[in-house]
C-alpha positions in Angstrom: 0.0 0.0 0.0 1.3 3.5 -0.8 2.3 5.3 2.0 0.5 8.3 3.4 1.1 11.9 1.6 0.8 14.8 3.6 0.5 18.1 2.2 1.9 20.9 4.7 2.3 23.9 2.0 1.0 25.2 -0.8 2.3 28.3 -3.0 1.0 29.8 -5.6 2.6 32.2 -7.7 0.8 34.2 -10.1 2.8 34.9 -13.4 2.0 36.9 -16.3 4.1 35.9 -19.5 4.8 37.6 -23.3 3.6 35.3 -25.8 6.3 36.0 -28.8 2.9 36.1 -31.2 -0.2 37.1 -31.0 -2.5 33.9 -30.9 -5.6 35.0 -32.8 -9.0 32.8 -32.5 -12.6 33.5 -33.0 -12.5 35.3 -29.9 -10.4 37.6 -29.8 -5.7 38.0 -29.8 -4.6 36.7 -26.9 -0.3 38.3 -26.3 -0.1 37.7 -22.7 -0.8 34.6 -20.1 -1.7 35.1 -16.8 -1.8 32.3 -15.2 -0.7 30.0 -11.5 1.9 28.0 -11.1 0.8 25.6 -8.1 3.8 24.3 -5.7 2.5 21.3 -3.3 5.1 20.6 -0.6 4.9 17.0 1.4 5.8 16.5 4.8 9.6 15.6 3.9 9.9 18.9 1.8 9.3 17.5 -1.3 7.7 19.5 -4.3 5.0 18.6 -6.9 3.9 21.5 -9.3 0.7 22.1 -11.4 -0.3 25.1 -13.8 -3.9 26.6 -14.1 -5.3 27.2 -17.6 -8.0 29.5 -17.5 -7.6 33.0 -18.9 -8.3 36.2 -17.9 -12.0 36.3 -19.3 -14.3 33.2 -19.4 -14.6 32.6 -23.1 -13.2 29.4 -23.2 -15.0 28.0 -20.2 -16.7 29.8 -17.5 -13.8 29.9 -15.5 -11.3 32.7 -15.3 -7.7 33.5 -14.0 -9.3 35.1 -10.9 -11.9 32.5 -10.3 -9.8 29.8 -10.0 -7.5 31.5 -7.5 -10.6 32.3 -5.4 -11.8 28.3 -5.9 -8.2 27.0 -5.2 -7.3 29.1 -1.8 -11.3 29.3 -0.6 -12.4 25.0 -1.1 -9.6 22.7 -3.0 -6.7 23.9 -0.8 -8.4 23.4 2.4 -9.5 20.0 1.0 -6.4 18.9 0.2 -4.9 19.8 3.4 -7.8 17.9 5.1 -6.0 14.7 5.7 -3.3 12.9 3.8 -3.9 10.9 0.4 -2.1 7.8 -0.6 -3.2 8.1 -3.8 -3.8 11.0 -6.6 -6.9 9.0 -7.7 -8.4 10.8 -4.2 -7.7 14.3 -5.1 -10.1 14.0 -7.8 -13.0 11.9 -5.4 -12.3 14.3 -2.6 -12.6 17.8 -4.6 -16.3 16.1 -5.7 -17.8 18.1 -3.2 -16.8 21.2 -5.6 -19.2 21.8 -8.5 -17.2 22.1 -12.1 -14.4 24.6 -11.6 -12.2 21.8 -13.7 -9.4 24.4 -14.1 -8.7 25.0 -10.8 -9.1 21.5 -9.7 -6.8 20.3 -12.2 -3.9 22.7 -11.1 -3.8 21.4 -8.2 -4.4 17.5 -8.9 -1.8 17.9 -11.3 0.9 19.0 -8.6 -0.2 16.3 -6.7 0.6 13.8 -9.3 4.3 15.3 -10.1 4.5 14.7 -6.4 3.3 11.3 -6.1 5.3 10.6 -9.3 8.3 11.8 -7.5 7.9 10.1 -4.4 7.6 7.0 -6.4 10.8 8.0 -8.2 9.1 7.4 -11.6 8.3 9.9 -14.3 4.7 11.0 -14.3 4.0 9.2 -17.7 4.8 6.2 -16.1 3.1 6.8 -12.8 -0.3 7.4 -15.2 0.4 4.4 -17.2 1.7 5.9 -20.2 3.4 3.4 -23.3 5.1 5.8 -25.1 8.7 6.7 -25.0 8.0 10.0 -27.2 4.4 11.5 -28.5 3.9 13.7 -32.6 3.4 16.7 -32.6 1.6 19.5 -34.3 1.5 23.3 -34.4 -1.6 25.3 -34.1 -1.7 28.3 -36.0 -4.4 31.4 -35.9 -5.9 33.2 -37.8 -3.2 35.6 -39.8 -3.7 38.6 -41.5 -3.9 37.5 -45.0 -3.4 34.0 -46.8 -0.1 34.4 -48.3 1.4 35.2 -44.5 -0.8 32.1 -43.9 1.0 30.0 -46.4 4.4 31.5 -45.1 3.8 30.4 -42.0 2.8 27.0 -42.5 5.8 26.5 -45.0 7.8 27.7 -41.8 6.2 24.9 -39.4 6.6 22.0 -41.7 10.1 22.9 -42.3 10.8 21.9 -38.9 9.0 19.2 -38.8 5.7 19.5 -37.0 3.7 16.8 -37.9 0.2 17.9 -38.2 -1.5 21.6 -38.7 -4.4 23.1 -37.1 -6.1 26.1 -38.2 -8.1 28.5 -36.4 -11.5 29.2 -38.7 -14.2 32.1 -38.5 -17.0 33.6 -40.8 -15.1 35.0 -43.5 -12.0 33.0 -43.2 -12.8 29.2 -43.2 -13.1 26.9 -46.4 -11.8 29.6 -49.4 -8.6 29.5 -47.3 -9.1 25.9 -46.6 -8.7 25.4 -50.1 -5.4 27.3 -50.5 -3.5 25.9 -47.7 -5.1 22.1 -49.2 -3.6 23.5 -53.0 -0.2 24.7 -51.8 0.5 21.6 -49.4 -1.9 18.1 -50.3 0.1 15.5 -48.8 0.0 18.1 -45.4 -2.3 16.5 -42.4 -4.4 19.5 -41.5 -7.3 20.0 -39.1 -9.2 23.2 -38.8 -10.9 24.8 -35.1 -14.0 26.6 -35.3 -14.0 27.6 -31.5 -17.9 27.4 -31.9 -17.6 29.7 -34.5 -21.0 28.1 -36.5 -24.2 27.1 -36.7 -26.5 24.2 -38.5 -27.6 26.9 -40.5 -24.3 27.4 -42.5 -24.3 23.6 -42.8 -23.9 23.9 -46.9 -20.9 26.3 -46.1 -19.3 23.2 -44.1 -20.3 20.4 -46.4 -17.7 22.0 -48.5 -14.6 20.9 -46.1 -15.7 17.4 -47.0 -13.3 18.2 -50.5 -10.1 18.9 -48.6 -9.4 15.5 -47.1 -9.1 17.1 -43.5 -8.3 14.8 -40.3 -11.0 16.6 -38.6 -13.3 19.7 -37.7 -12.8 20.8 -33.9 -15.5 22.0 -32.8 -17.8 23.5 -35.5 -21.4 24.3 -33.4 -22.1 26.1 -29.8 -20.4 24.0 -26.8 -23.9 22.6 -25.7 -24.7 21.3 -28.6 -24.7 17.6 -28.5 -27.8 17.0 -30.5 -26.9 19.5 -33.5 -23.4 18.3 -33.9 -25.3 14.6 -34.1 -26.9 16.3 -37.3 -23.7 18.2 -38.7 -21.8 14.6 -38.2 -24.1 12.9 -40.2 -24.2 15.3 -43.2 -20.5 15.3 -42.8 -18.2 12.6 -44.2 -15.1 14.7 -42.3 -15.0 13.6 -38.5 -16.1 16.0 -36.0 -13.9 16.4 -32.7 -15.1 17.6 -29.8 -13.6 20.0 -27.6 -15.4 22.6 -25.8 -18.2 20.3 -25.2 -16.6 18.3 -23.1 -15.7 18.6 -19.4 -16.7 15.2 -17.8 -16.7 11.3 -18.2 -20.4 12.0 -19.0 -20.1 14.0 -21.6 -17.9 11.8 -23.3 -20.4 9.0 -23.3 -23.5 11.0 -24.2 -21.4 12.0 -27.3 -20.6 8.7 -28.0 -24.0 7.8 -28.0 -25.7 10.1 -30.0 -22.8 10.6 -32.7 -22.1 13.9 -32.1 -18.3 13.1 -33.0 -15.6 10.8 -34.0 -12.9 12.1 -32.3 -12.6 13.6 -28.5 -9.5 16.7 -27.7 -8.7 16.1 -24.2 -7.4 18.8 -22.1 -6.4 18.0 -19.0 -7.3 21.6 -17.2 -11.2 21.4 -19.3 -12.0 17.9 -17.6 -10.4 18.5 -14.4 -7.4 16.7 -14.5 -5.4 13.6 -15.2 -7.7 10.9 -13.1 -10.9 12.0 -15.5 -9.0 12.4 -18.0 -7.7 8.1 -17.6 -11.2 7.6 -17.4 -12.1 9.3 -20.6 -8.9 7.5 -22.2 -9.9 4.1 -21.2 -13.8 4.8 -22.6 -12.1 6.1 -25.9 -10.4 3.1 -26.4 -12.9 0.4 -24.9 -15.2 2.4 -27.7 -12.8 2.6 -30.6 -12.5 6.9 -30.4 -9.5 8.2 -31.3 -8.2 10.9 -28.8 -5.5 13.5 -29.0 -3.9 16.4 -26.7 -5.2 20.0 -27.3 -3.4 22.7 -25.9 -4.1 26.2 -24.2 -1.1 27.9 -24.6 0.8 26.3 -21.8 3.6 27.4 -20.0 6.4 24.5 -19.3 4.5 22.8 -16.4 1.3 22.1 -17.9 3.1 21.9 -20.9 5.0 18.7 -19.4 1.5 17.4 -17.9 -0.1 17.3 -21.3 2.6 15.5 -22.9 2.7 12.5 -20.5 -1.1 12.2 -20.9 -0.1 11.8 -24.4 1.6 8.9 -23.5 -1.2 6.4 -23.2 -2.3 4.7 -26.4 -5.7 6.1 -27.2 -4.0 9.4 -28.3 -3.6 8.6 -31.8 -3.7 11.9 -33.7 -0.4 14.3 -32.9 -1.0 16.7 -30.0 -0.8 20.4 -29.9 1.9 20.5 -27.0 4.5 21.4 -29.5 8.1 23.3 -28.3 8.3 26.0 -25.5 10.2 28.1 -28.1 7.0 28.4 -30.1 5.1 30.6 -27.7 7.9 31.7 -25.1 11.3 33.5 -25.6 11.9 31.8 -22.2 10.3 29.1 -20.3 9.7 28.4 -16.8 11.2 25.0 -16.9 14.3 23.6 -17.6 15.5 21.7 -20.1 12.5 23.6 -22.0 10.0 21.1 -24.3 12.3 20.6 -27.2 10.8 19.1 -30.9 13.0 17.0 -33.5 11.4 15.9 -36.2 8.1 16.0 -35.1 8.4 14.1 -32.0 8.9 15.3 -28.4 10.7 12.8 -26.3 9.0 12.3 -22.8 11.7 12.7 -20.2 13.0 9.8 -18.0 13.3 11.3 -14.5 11.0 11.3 -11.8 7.7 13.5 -12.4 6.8 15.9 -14.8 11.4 15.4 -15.8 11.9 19.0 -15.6 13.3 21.0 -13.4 11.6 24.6 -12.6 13.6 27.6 -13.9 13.1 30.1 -10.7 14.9 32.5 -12.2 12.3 32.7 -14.8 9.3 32.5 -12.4 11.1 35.3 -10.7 10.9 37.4 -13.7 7.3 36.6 -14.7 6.0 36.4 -10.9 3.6 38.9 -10.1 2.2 37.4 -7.0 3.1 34.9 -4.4 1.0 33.7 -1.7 1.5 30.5 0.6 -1.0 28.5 2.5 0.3 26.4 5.2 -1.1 23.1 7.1 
């Protein structure tokens, strides 16, 4: 039996990063990230870290950078620090009491797992049950501000090897440049993301992405809409993926069984971290559903969560969680995520196999507060 973890401390620093781009979606440019790195420290001193996702205004989900910080300090931390855990399968059972708030409660299950993983002296992929030694990768590109700086940019990404490109679709920039990117690169595995950015009424308009031989659509209709993404998937010979729609195990199966989709994003921050997330893995596979690892513009930690979840053998499609040096001029972990040809190799030490960069968090750290036992 695993022996009793006791969590006696718990730090959060608050960091606001420079992306080196703009990331542009249907939403809105996103240049900054402001986000928590959470430090659990065990009885013997030892540390475990986790990274909220949320950003500074709930479009993605209806959780923010401020909300979470409330939901951590005011209900998970005082939960955690209840009594110890011998497993991080408990975090997720104990912070049930909580209503959605997946964000915050993955932050902070995800420290605990770096720490169990550590404590265990195994890398977290391993600890999860990962099979993979190293996991593809592809780049996620927004929208740009024309199509040749489009086509430049992709020419740049599959230059270095990324092995799959998503990109970001709206009204007035969806299939006519669909149809470029297909003409200038047709052996080129690309998805496009609609962030919701569609209804069933422009269902001819999306018909036509059937011609491009695209591995998927992410996320075409409203977040809620199970029953008219059922519709859309059956006029649609292109597989659907779901992403915003899904926050829970339950989700996942009423999707399933209505055919809203043939392919689930997982994002360990959206369904509350990695224990749902094994659970969604294992119904995937038991169901014959391809799954593959978004991203949401991670720094290094979360970064390094996403790719061991990328380890198990479900995630068939490569995974957003591409290079540090894609978004950041410097990272908050060190060695930072490094990509050769199209691969990121999953590191062999204990937990998340990186080691944080304080003076890095220094630099970015805008806040610090710590919450003791």
């Amino acid at each position: 039996m695993n022996a009793p973890i006791s969590i006696q401390t718990v730090i959060l620093h608050r960091l606001v990063m420079q992306l080196k781009h703009p990331f542009t979606t249907n939403i809105g440019d996103f240049q900054k990230k402001d986000f928590f790195i959470v430090e659990v420290i065990d009885s013997n001193g030892l540390s475990g870290y986790g990274e909220t996702a949320a950003f500074p205004s709930p479009w993605y989900t209806e959780e923010t950078t401020m909300t979470t910080q409330h939901v951590m300090e005011s209900f998970l931390i005082p939960l955690l620090m209840n009594k110890p855990i011998t497993h991080p399968d408990q975090v997720s059972q104990r912070f049930q009491v909580v209503r959605r708030n997946n964000m915050a409660k993955a932050a902070i299950e995800g420290a605990v797992w770096d720490l169990y993983a550590k404590i265990n002296d195994v890398p977290l992929a391993v600890a999860i049950g990962g099979t993979k030694q190293a996991v593809d990768v592809g780049v996620a590109i927004g929208v740009q501000a024309s199509i040749p700086e489009l086509l430049h940019l992709i020419d740049t990404y599959v230059a270095q090897g990324y092995k799959r490109v998503k990109l970001k679709i709206k009204p007035g920039w969806d299939v006519h440049v669909l149809k470029q990117v297909r003409q200038q690169f047709p052996n080129l595995a690309i998805m496009a993301d609609a962030n919701s950015a569609y209804t069933l009424k422009d269902i001819d308009l999306l018909k036509q992405i059937d011609d491009l031989d695209l591995l998927m659509i992410e996320q075409p209709l409203a977040h809620n809409d199970f029953l008219d993404h059922a519709t859309l998937q059956r006029e649609l010979s292109t597989p659907i993926c779901l992403d915003e729609s899904i926050h829970t195990f339950s989700d996942v199966r009423l999707a399933i069984e209505l055919g809203s989709c043939k392919i689930i994003s997982m994002k360990l921050a959206r369904v509350g971290g990695i224990t749902e997330a094994k659970k969604i893995h294992d119904y995937c596979q038991e169901h014959h559903v391809p799954v593959w690892c978004g991203g949401m513009l991670e720094a290094g930690v979360g970064r390094a969560h996403s790719l061991a979840i990328a380890t198990l053998p479900q995630f068939q499609f490569p995974g957003d969680t591409s290079a540090s040096s894609k978004y950041w001029e410097h990272d908050i972990i060190q060695p930072e995520v490094k990509m050769t040809d199209g691969q990121v190799r999953i590191p062999n030490q204990p937990g998340i196999g990186h080691d944080i960069n304080w003076d890095a968090i220094t630099r970015y750290r805008i806040d610090k507060k710590v919450i003791k036992n």
